[in-house]
C-alpha positions in Angstrom: 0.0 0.0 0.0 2.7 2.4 0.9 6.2 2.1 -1.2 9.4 1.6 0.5 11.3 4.6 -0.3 13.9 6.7 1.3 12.7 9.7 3.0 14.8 13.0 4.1 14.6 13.4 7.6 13.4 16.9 9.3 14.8 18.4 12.1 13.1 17.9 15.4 10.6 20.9 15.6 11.0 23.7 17.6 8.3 26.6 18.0 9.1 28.6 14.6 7.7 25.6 13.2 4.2 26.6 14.1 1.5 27.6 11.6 1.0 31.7 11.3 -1.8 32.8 10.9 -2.4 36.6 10.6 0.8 37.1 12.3 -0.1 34.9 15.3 1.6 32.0 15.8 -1.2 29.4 16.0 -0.8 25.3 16.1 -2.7 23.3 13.6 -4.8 22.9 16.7 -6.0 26.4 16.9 -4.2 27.2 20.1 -2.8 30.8 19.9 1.4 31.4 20.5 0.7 35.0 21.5 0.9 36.3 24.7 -2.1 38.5 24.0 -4.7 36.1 23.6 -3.7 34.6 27.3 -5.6 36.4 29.8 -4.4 39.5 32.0 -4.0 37.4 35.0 -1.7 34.8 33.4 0.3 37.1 32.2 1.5 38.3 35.2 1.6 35.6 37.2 5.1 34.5 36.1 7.3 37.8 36.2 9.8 35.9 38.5 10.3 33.3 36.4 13.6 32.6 34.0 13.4 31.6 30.9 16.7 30.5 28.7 18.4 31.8 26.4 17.1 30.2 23.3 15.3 31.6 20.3 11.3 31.9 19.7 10.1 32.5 16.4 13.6 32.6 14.8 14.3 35.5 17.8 16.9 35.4 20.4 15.9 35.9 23.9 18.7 39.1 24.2 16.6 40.6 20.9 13.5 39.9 23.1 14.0 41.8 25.7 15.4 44.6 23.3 12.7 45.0 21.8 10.5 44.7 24.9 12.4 47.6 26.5 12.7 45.7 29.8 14.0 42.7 31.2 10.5 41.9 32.3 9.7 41.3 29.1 11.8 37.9 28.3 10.6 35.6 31.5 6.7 37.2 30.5 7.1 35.8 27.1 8.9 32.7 27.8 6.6 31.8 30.4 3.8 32.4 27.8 5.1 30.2 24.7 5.3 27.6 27.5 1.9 27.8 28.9 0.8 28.1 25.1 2.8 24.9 24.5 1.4 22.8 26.9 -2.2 24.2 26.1 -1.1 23.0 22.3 -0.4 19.4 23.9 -3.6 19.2 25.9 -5.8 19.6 23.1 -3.2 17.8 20.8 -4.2 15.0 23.5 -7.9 15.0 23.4 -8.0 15.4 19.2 -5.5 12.1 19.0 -8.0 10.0 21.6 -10.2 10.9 19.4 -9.2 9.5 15.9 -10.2 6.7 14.4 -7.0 5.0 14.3 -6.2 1.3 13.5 -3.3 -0.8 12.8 -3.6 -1.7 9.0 -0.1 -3.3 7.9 3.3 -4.3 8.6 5.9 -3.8 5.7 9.1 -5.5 5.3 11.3 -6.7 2.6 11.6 -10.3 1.1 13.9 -11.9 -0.9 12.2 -14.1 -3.0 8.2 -13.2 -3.1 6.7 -16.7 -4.2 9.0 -18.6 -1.9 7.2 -16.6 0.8 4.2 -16.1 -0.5 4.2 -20.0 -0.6 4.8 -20.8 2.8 2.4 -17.9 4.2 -0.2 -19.5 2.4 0.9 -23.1 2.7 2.5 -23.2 6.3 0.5 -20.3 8.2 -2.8 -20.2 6.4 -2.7 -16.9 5.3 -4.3 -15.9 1.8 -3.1 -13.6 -0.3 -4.9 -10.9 -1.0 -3.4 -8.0 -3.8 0.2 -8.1 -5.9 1.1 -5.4 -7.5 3.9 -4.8 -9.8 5.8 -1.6 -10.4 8.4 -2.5 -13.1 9.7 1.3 -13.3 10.4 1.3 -10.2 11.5 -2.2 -9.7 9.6 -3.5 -6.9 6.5 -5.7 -6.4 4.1 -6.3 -3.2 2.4 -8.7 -2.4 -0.7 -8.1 0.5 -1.6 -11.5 2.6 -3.6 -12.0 5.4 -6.6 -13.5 7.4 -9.2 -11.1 6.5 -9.5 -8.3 3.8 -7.5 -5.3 4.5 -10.3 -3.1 5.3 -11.0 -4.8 8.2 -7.8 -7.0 9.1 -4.2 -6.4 10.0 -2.4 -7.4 7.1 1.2 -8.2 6.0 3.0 -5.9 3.0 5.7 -7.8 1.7 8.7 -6.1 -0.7 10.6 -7.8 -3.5 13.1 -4.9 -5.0 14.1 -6.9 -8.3 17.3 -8.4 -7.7 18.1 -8.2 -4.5 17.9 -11.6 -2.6 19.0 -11.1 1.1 18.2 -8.5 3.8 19.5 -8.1 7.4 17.6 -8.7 9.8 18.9 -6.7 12.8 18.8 -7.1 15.9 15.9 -4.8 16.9 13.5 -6.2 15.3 11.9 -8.9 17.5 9.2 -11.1 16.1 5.8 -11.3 14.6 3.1 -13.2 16.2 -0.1 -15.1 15.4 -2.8 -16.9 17.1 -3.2 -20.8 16.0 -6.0 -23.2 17.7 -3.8 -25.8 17.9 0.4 -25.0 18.5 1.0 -28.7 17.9 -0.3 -29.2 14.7 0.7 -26.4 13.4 4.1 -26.9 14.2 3.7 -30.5 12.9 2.8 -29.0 9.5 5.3 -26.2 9.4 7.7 -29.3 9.3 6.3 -31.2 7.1 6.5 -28.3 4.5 10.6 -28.0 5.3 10.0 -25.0 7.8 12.3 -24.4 10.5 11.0 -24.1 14.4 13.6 -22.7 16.7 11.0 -23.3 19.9 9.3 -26.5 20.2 5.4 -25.8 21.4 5.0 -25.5 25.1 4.0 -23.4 27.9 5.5 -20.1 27.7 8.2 -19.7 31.0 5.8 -18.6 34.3 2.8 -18.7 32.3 0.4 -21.4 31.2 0.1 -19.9 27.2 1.1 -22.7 25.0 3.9 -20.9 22.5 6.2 -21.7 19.5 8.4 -20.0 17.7 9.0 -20.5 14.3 11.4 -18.7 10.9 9.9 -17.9 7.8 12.1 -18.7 4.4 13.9 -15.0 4.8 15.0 -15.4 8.7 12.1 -13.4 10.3 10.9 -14.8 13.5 7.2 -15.7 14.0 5.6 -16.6 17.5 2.9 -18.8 17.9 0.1 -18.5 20.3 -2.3 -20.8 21.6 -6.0 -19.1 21.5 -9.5 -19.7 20.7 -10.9 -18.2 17.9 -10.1 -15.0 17.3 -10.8 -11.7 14.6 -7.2 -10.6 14.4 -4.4 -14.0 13.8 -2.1 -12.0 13.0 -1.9 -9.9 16.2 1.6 -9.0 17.3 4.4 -7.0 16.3 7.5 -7.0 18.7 9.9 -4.3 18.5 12.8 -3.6 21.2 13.3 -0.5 22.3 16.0 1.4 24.6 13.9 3.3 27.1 10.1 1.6 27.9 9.7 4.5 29.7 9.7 6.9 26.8 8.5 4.3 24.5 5.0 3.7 26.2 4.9 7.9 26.6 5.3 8.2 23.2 3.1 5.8 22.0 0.4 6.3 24.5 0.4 10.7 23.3 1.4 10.7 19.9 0.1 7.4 18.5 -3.1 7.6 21.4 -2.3 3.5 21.8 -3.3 2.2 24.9 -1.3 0.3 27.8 -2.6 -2.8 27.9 -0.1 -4.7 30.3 3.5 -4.7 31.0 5.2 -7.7 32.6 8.8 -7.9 33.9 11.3 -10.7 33.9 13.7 -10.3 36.1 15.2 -13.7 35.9 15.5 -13.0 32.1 16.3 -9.4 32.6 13.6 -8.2 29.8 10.3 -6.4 30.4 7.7 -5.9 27.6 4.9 -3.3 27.2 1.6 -4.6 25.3 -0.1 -1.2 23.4 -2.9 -1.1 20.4 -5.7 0.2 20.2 -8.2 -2.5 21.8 -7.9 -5.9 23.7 -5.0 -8.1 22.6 -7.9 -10.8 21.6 -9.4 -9.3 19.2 -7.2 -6.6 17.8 -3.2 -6.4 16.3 -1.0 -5.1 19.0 2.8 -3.5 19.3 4.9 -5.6 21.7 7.8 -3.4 23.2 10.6 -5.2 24.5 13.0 -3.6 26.7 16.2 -5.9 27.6 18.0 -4.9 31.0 20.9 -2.2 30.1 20.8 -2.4 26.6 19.6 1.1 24.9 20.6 0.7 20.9 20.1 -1.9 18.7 21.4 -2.8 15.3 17.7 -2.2 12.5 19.6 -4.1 9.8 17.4 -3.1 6.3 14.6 -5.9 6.1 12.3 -4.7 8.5 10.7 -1.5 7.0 7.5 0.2 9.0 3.9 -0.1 10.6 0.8 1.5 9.0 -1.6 3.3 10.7 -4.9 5.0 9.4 -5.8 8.2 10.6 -8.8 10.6 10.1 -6.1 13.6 9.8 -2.8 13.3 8.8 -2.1 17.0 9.3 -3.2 16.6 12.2 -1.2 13.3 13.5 1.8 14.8 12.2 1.1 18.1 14.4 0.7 15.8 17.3 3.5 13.5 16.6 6.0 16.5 16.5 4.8 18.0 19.6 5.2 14.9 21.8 8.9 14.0 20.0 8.4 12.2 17.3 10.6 13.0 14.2 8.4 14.0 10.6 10.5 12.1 7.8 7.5 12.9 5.3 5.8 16.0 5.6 1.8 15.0 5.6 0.5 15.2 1.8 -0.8 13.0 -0.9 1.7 10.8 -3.2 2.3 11.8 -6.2 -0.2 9.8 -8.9 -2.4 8.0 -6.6 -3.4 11.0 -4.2 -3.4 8.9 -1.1 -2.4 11.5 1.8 0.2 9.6 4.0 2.7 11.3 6.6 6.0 9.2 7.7 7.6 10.0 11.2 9.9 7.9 13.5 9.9 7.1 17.1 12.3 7.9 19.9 14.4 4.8 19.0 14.2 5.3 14.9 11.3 2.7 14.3 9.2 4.3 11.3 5.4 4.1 11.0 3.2 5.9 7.8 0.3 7.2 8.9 -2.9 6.7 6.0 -5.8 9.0 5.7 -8.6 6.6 6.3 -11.2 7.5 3.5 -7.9 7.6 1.0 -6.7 4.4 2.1 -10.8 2.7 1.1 -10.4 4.3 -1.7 -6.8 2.5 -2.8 -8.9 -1.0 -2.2 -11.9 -0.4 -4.5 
């Protein structure tokens, strides 16, 4: 759905980066930058205060209070942009609760599509859904799943002509998917020639019957023991250097939810569970933190999430005020129209966020 290409990066936004409107600084949120539309009493309830000496609005602070005529003026201001700021994020906040947001696809690079394609079908039941070929560009898709994309979590895979092997990494964790019956499907994975790296079996502490298995390229799926469920394919497991900040991010930016976290102590790991409902029933991000371990290696095969949106101006508003990096300014691609925005996280994982009624509109 959304090609693989390099993106230039943009520079962590500071508050020149705000929209102007009429010569007030304004966020895409309509809250004003301007001391003037704070009332009286806010105004001057932070004379004592200090405020650095860093610029605002492309101004430095000693310019500031130039052109204020007093040194009253610099901590007024300052103490302004900063209650404007956090008014920004509050209502930043309430609009991102409010989105309809959902997890639509995971992309990552392959290096022999029908090989994979062959034992997603064959091995893991999957069906797939779309190919597409771009020959000028010299890549194809292919879209496979347990459910059509409009409703269902899906997987993007990427064949770049020629190219046969990918690295892995070592950030990338796993992707997991809820079977009936471990057993048997391990039973079959091996009768196809698939390799399992985890016999089935309760998972360590816990009574969930697990496997885990690699598909043809190296990628690392685990298998779950569940009834029947809506979403099969319903993990993604990403390590990160800081759960802290991680589950911050992802809870104000992405407005995921915290679903549990459990620590290992014995195993020096703890993971985070977010989404955007119940682990049953919908795809969820699994953030792994490992005990003093803060950077990991992305390799090149893994690629992104995608995420639809009822705004992408919007998301990428929100995304830069809670410190997410833009890579893609928000904006429709060129020849299909479908407006998408690109940011990364606090540790450098990428998700595209879709417009919703755009992203319909590619599957008709």
């Amino acid at each position: 759905m959304v090609r693989i290409i390099p993106m230039a990066s943009s520079i962590r936004p500071s508050l020149s980066s705000f929209r102007l409107s009429g010569g007030v600084p304004t966020t895409r949120f309509g809250v004003s930058l301007s001391p003037f539309h704070l009332p009286r009493r806010l105004l001057f309830s932070h004379l004592g205060s200090t405020v650095p000496q860093s610029q605002f609005f492309g101004l430095k602070a000693s310019k500031l209070l130039r052109a204020e005529g007093s040194r009253v003026g610099m901590p007024l201001v300052g103490n302004v942009v900063q209650a404007s700021t956090a008014a920004a994020e509050e209502t930043a906040l309430e609009w991102v609760k409010k989105d309809k947001r959902r997890m639509l696809h995971v992309v990552y690079r392959v290096g022999d599509l029908d090989r994979t394609i062959k034992f997603y079908t064959e091995c893991l039941g999957m069906k797939l859904l779309r190919k597409r070929d771009i020959p000028e560009e010299r890549y194809t898709n292919a879209f496979l799943g347990y459910g059509p994309e409009d409703s269902h979590f899906v997987i993007e895979l990427t064949y770049n002509y020629g190219i046969d092997k990918y690295d892995i990494g070592t950030a990338f964790g796993h992707f997991g998917i809820a079977v009936e019956d471990v057993a048997k499907t391990v039973e079959l994975i091996k009768a196809k020639g698939g390799k399992v790296t985890r016999e089935p079996g309760p998972v360590k502490g816990g009574s969930t019957v697990i496997a885990f298995i690699e598909d043809p390229d190296g990628y690392k799926f685990e298998l779950l023991e569940r009834g029947p469920t809506p979403e099969p394919l319903c993990q993604v497991m990403l390590r990160v250097g800081d759960l802290g900040r991680s589950i911050n991010f992802y809870e104000k930016a992405f407005g995921m939810e915290l679903l549990r976290t459990r620590d290992n102590p014995e195993y020096k790991y703890t993971i985070a569970m977010m989404g955007y409902g119940p682990e049953d029933k919908n795809a969820v991000l699994e953030l792994t933190y490992n005990y003093g371990v803060t950077d990991y290696d992305k390799g090149n095969a893994y690629a992104q999430i995608a995420i639809g949106t009822d705004d992408v101006y919007k998301t990428a508003e929100a995304v830069k005020l809670f410190g997410g990096k833009i890579t893609r300014e928000p904006g429709p691609l060129p020849g299909i129209n479908t407006k998408i925005t690109a940011c990364l996280d606090p540790d450098g994982w990428k998700t595209v966020f879709v417009d919703n009624i755009d992203f319909l509109k590619e599957l008709e």
